[in-house]
N, C-alpha and C positions, 0 to 999 in steps of 0.2 A: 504494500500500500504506500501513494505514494505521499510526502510531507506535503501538504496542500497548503499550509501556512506558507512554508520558505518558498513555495510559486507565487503566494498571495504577496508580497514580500518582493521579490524580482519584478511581479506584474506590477505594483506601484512605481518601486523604480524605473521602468521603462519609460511608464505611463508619466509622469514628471521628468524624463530627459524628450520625450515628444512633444508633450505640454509646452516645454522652456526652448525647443527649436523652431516648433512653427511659427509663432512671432518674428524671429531672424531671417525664417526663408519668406513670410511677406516683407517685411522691411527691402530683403535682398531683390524682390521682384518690384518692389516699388521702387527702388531705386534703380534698375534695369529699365525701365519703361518710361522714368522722369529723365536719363541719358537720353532714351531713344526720342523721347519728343524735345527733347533741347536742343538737337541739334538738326541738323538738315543731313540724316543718315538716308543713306544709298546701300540698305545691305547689298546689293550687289558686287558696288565699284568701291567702297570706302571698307579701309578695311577694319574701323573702327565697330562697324554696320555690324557686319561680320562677329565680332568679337562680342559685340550687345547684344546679339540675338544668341550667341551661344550662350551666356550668361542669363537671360533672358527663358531660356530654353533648360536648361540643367535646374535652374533652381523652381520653373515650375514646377520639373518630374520629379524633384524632393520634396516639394509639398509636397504633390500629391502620394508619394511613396508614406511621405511622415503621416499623411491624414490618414491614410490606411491602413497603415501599420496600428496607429492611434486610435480605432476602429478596431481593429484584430484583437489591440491587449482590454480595451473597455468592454472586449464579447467574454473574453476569458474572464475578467475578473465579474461578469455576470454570471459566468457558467460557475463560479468557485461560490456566488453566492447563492446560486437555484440547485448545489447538488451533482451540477451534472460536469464538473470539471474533469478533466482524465480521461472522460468517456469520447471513442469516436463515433462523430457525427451521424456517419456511415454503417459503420456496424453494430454498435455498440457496446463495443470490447472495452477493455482499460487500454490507454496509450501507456507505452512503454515509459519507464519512470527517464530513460537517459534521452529519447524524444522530449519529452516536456522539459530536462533541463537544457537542452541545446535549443528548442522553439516552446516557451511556457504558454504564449498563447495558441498553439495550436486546438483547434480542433478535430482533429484527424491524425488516427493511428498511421502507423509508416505505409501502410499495406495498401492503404486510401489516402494517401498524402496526393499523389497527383489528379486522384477523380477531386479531390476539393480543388484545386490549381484551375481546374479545368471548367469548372461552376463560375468562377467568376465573371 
């Protein structure tokens, strides 16, 4: 069985370094988009264009990885408060104690790891 405390534990910690990054990664995009409209950008031909739209580009896909992610660990720390933590989605078997300490918000045993991947 596995300590569902020291996940509960880990899942807060995550959940407060996601909390404390997604303000950074809008600042980072606010500030990508307040470049792009300051200046008289030509992504094509300026190669500044270029570099704002890469920056522009990477820090929306980290929000949105961090908003997801931040979504993932608030489903787990429901699932630790309705009972049903451990258990896969899918079968519902217990997830392996050394899956939940490499991914604690998973909902899926290793066996259904990629039928969840695939649902999204």
């Amino acid at each position: 069985m596995a300590d569902f405390e020291r996940f509960r534990i880990l899942l807060e910690e995550e959940r407060g370094r996601k909390l404390a990054l997604l303000p950074a990664l809008r600042a980072d995009i606010s500030s990508a988009n307040a470049a792009r409209q300051d200046s008289n950008v030509d992504d094509e031909h300026d190669p500044e264009g270029a570099t704002i739209a890469f920056e522009l580009s990477q820090a929306s896909a980290l929000l949105n990885q961090s908003s997801t992610g931040l979504r993932e660990v608030e489903a787990a720390l429901q699932r630790l408060a309705d009972g049903t933590y451990g258990v896969c989605m899918v079968c519902g078997q217990p997830i392996a104690e050394g899956r939940l300490e490499a991914r604690p918000w998973t909902p899926y045993c290793i066996e259904h790891a990629a039928a969840g991947r695939q649902g999204r």
